[in-house]
DOROBA-900815 format. One line per 10 residues: their letters; for each residue x, y, z of C-alpha. Coordinates in steps of 0.1 Angstrom, whole numbers, plus 5000, padded with zeros to 4 digits. Layout:
REM DOROBA-900815
A) X Y Z ~ ...
***
This chain:
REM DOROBA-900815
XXXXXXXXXX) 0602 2108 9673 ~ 0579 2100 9643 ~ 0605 2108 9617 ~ 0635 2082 9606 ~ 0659 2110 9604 ~ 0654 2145 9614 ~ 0677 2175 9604 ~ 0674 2212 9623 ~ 0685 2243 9608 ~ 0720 2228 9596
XXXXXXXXXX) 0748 2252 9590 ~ 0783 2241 9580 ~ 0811 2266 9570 ~ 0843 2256 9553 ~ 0876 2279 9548 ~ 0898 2284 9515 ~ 0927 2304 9512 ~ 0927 2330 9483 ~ 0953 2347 9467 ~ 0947 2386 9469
XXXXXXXXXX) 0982 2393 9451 ~ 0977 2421 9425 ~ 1010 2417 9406 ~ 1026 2388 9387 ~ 1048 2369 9414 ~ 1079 2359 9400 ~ 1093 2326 9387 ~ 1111 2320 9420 ~ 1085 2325 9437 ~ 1059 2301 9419
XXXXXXXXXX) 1083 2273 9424 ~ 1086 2275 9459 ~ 1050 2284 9470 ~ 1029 2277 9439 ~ 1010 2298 9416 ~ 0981 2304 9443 ~ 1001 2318 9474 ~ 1033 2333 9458 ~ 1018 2368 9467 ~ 0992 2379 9494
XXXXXXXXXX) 0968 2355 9508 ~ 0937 2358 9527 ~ 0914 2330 9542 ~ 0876 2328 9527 ~ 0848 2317 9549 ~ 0824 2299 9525 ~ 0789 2288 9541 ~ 0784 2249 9522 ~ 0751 2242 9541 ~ 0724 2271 9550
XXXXXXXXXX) 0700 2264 9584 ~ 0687 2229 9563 ~ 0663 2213 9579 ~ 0637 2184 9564 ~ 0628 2151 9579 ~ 0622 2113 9565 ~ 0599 2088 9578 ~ 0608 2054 9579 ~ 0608 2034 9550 ~ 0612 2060 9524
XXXXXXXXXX) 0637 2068 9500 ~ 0644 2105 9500 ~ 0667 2121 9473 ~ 0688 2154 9475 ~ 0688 2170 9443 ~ 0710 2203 9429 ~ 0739 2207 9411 ~ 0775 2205 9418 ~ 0787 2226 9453 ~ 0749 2225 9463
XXXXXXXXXX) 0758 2209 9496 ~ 0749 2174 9490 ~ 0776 2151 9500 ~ 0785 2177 9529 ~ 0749 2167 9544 ~ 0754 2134 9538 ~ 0784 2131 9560 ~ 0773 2149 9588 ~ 0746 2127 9586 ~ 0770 2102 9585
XXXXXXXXXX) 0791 2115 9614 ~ 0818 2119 9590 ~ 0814 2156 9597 ~ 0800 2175 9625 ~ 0779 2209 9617 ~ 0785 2240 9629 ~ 0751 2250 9638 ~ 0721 2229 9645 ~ 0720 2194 9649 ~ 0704 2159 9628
XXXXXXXXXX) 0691 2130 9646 ~ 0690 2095 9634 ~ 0659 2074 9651 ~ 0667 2102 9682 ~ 0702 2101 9682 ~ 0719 2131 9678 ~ 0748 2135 9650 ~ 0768 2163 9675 ~ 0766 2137 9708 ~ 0761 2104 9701
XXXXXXXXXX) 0780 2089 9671 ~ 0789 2058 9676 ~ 0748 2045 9684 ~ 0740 2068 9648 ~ 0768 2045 9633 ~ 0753 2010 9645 ~ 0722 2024 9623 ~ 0738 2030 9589 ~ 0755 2022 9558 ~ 0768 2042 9534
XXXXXXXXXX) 0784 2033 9499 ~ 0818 2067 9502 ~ 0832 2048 9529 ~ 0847 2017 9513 ~ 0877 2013 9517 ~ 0906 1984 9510 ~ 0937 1980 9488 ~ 0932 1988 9451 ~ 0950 1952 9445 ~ 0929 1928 9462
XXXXXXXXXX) 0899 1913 9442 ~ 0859 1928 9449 ~ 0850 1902 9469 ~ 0884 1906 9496 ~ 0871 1944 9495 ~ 0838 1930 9511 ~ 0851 1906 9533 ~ 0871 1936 9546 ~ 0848 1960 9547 ~ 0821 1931 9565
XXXXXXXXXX) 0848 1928 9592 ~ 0855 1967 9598 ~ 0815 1967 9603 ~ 0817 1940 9629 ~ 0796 1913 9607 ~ 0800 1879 9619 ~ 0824 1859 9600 ~ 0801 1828 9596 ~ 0774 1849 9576 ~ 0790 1870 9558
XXXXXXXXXX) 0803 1851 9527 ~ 0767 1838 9516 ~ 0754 1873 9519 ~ 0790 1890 9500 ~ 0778 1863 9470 ~ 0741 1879 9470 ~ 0749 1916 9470 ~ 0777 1911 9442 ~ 0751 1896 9424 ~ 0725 1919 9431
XXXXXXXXXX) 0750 1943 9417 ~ 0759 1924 9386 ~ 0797 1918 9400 ~ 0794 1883 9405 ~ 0815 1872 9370 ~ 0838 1899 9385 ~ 0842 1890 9422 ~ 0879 1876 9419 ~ 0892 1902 9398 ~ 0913 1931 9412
XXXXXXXXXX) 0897 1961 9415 ~ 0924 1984 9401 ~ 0915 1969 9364 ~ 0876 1975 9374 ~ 0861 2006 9351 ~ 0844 2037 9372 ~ 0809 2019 9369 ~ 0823 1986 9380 ~ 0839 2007 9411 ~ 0805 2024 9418
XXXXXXXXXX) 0787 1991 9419 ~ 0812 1975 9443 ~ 0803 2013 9469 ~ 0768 2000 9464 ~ 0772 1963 9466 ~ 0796 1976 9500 ~ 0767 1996 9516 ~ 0740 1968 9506 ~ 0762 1943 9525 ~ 0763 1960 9560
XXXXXXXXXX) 0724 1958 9567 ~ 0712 1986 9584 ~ 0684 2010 9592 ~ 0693 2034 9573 ~ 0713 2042 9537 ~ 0733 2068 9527 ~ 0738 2070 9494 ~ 0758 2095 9475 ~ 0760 2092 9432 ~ 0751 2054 9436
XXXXXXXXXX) 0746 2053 9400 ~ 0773 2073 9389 ~ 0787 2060 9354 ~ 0765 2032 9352 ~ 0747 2020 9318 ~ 0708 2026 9317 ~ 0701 1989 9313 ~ 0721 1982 9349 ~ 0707 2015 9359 ~ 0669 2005 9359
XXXXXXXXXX) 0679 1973 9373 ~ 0695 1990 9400 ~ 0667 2015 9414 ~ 0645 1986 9416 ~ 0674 1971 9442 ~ 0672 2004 9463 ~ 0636 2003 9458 ~ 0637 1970 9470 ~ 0651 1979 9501 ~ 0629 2008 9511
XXXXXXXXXX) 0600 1982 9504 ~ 0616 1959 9535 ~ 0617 1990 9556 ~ 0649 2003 9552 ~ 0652 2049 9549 ~ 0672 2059 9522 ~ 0686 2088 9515 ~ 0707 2097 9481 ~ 0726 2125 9470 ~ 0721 2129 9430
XXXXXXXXXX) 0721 2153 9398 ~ 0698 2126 9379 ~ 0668 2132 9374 ~ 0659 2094 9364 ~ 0668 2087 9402 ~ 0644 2109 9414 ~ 0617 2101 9393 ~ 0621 2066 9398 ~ 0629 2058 9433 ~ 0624 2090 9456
XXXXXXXXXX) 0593 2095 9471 ~ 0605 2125 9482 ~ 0628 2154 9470 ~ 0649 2182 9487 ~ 0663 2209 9461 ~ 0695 2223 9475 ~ 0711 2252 9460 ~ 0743 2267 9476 ~ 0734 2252 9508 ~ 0702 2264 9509
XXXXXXXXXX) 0668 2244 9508 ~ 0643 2258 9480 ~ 0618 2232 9483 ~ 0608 2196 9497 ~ 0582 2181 9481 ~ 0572 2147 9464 ~ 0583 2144 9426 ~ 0545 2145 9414 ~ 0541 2174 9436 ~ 0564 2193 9425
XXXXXXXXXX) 0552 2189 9385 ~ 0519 2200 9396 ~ 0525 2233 9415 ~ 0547 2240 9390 ~ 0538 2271 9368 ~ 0524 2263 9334 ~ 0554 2247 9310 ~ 0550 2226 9278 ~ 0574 2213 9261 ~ 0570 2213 9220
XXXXXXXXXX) 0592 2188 9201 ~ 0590 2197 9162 ~ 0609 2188 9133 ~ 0610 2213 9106 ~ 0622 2217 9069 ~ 0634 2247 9050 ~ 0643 2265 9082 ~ 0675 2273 9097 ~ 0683 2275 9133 ~ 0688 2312 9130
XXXXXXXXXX) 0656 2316 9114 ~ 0640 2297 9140 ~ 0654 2318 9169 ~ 0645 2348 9153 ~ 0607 2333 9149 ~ 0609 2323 9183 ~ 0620 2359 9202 ~ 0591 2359 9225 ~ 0585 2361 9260 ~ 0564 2332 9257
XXXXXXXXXX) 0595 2310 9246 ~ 0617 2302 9273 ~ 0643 2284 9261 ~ 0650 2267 9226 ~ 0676 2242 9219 ~ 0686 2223 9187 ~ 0680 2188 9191 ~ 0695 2176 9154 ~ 0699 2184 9121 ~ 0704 2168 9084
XXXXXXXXXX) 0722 2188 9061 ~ 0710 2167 9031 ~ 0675 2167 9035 ~ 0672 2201 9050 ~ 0654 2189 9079 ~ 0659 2203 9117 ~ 0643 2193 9153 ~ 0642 2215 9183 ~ 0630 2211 9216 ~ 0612 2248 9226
XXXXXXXXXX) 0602 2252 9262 ~ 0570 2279 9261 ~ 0541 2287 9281 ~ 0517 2289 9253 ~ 0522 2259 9230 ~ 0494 2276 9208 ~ 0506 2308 9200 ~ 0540 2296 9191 ~ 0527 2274 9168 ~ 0503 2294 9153
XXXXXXXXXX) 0532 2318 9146 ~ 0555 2289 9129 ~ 0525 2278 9108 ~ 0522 2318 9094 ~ 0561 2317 9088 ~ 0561 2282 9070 ~ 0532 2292 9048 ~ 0550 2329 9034 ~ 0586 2307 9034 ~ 0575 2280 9022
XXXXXXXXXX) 0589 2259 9051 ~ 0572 2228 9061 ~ 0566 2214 9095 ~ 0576 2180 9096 ~ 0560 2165 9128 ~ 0550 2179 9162 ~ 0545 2168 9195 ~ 0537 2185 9225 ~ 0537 2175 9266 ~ 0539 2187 9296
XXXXXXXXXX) 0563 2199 9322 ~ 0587 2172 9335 ~ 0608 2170 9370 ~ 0639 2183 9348 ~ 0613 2218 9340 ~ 0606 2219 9373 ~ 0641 2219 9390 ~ 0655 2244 9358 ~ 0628 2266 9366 ~ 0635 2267 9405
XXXXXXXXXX) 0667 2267 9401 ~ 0667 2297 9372 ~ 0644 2316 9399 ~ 0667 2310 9421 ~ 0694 2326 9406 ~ 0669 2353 9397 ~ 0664 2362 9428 ~ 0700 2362 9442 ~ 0709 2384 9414 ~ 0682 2407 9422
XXX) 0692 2407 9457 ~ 0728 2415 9450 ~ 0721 2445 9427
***
C-alpha cells in the first residue's frame, strides 16, 4: 500500500433522542424527567460521516477543513480506534481500523487523549501519559524537557494544570502527542486558543515533523493552518467530502473572485449597499467606521472588480463622495471554502424543495 493512511467509503451514524411532545408538560413533570423527555420521545438517526474516502502519503500533513458538526473529530477517532465506523473501513500503513487496533495504535499519537489529574503539574501529565504509551522510563525525561519547550511550557512545567489558561492546556495535548513519537499524528484543534505569535511558531513545529517523515493529519476551522502547514485539504460538510485538493489548487480552480478593500468618505453603509445591489457583488461587509471624519471601509467580494468601481466612481462624482484608497486581490483559501461551502448549501436546498 503506497498511501500512509487510507480511508474507504466511511459511514458513521449516531442516535439522539427528540422530544415529539406537542403540549407544554407540566412542572412535575420537568422536574422529574427534564424539559426534553417530559412528553413523547422518539430516537433520531443522524448520519455524522457520509461514504468518506481520501488517502495520505507518507510524510505529509493533511488537514480536514469544515465547520462545526462537519464530521471532523468523528473521523479522527475512528482513525484513531477510538471509534469504529459503521460502514467501510480506514487503514493505517495496511492495518485495518475495524480488525486490527492495537498494531494501528503502536503507529500513532494523538493530542484528545491526554489524560491525568487536573492537580498534578504539566510535566507529571507527561511522565504519565509517557508511561500509559509504554515509553521507556530512562528516556523519557530528556525528551518531556524538549517538547515542553518546543511548546513554550518549559517556565510552566511545575505548575498545576488546573491554574493553566485554555491555550496553555492545548499546548500541553500538543506537547502530549509530540512526546509519544510515532508514525503518524492525529491532530484535532491543535491551535485552538493560542496567540498568533506562538501560533506561527507552532506550525513550523508540526511542519517540522512532517519534514522527518512523520503523516499528519489535523482537524481545523482555521484557515491560517491550512495555508500554512497542509499540503493537502479535505472539505467536509455534514459528513460528506466536497473536495480534496492542495490549498493552491483549490484557489486556482476556483471560479473568478476578487476581493476589493476600499475606504470611502461621505457615504453611509446604507448608501453603499444600495450602490452595491448587483449580481456582481457577492457579499459586502463593513470593516470600520469613523464617525468624526466621516470615513468608512468595506471589504466587497465581486466578480467584476471593474464594474463595481466604475459604478462607485459615477456615484462619488454626483454625491460628492470621495474614495479614500483602494485595493484589490484575488481570491484567498477563506473565498474558496465560503464559496464551496455556500454551493453546497445551494444545492441541498435545491434538492430539498
Amino acid at each position: 500500500m503506497n498511501s500512509a493512511v487510507e480511508v474507504r467509503k466511511i459511514s458513521k451514524y449516531f442516535y439522539a433522542r427528540v422530544s415529539v411532545s406537542g403540549n407544554s408538560p407540566n412542572w412535575l413533570k420537568k422536574l422529574i424527567f427534564g424539559a426534553s423527555l417530559s412528553g413523547g420521545v422518539k430516537v433520531s438517526k443522524i448520519k455524522a460521516l457520509d461514504s468518506v474516502s481520501f488517502s495520505v502519503k507518507k510524510g505529509e500533513v493533511f488537514g480536514l477543513l469544515g465547520p462545526n458538526g462537519s464530521g471532523k473529530t468523528t473521523l479522527l477517532k475512528i482513525l484513531s480506534t477510538a471509534l469504529l465506523p459503521d460502514e467501510g473501513d480506514a487503514y493505517v500503513f495496511g492495518y485495518s481500523v475495524t480488525g486490527e487496533a492495537e498494531s494501528i495504535r503502536k503507529l500513532i499519537t494523538t493530542n484528545f487523549s491526554l489524560i491525568g489529574n487536573p492537580y498534578w503539574t504539566a510535566r507529571q501529565m507527561l511522565e504519565y501519559w509517557a508511561v500509559l504509551n509504554d515509553e521507556d522510563p530512562g528516556e523519557i525525561k530528556h525528551r518531556i524537557n524538549g517538547v515542553l519547550d518546543l511548546v513554550g511550557l518549559s517556565e510552566r512545567a511545575d505548575e498545576v494544570v488546573s491554574r493553566f489558561s485554555m491555550g496553555m492546556k492545548v499546548r500541553l495535548s500538543l506537547a502530549a502527542s509530540l512526546l509519544i513519537d510515532r508514525e503518524v499524528m492525529l491532530l484535532d484543534e491543535p491551535l485552538l486558543g493560542i496567540d498568533p505569535v506562538a501560533a506561527k511558531e507552532l506550525r513550523e513545529v508540526i511542519r517540522e515533523r512532517a519534514r522527518e517523515g512523520r503523516t499528519i493529519i489535523l482537524a481545523t476551522n482555521m484557515i491560517k493552518d491550512v495555508e500554512e502547514m497542509c499540503d493537502k485539504v479535505c472539505v467536509l460538510y455534514k459528513g460528506r467530502v466536497i473536495t480534496v485538493d492542495t490549498p493552491e489548487m483549490l484557489k486556482r480552480i476556483a471560479r473568478k473572485v476578487e476581493n476589493v478593500h476600499i475606504t470611502v468618505r461621505g457615504v453611509s453603509v446604507k448608501e453603499m449597499e444600495r450602490i452595491l445591489n448587483e449580481d456582481e457583488v457577492l457579499d459586502i461587509s463593513l470593516l470600520r467606521r469613523d464617525l468624526e471624519t466621516g470615513r468608512a471601509s468595506f471589504k466587497i467580494r465581486t466578480q467584476d472588480s471593474v464594474y463595481i468601481l466604475d459604478k462607485l466612481l459615477s456615484y462619488m462624482k454626483n454625491s460628492g463622495g470621495k474614495i479614500i484608497s483602494v485595493n484589490v486581490s484575488g481570491p484567498t483559501l477563506e473565498d474558496v471554502i465560503v464559496e464551496l461551502l455556500r454551493e453546497e448549501r445551494d444545492r441541498e436546498y435545491w434538492q430539498g424543495v
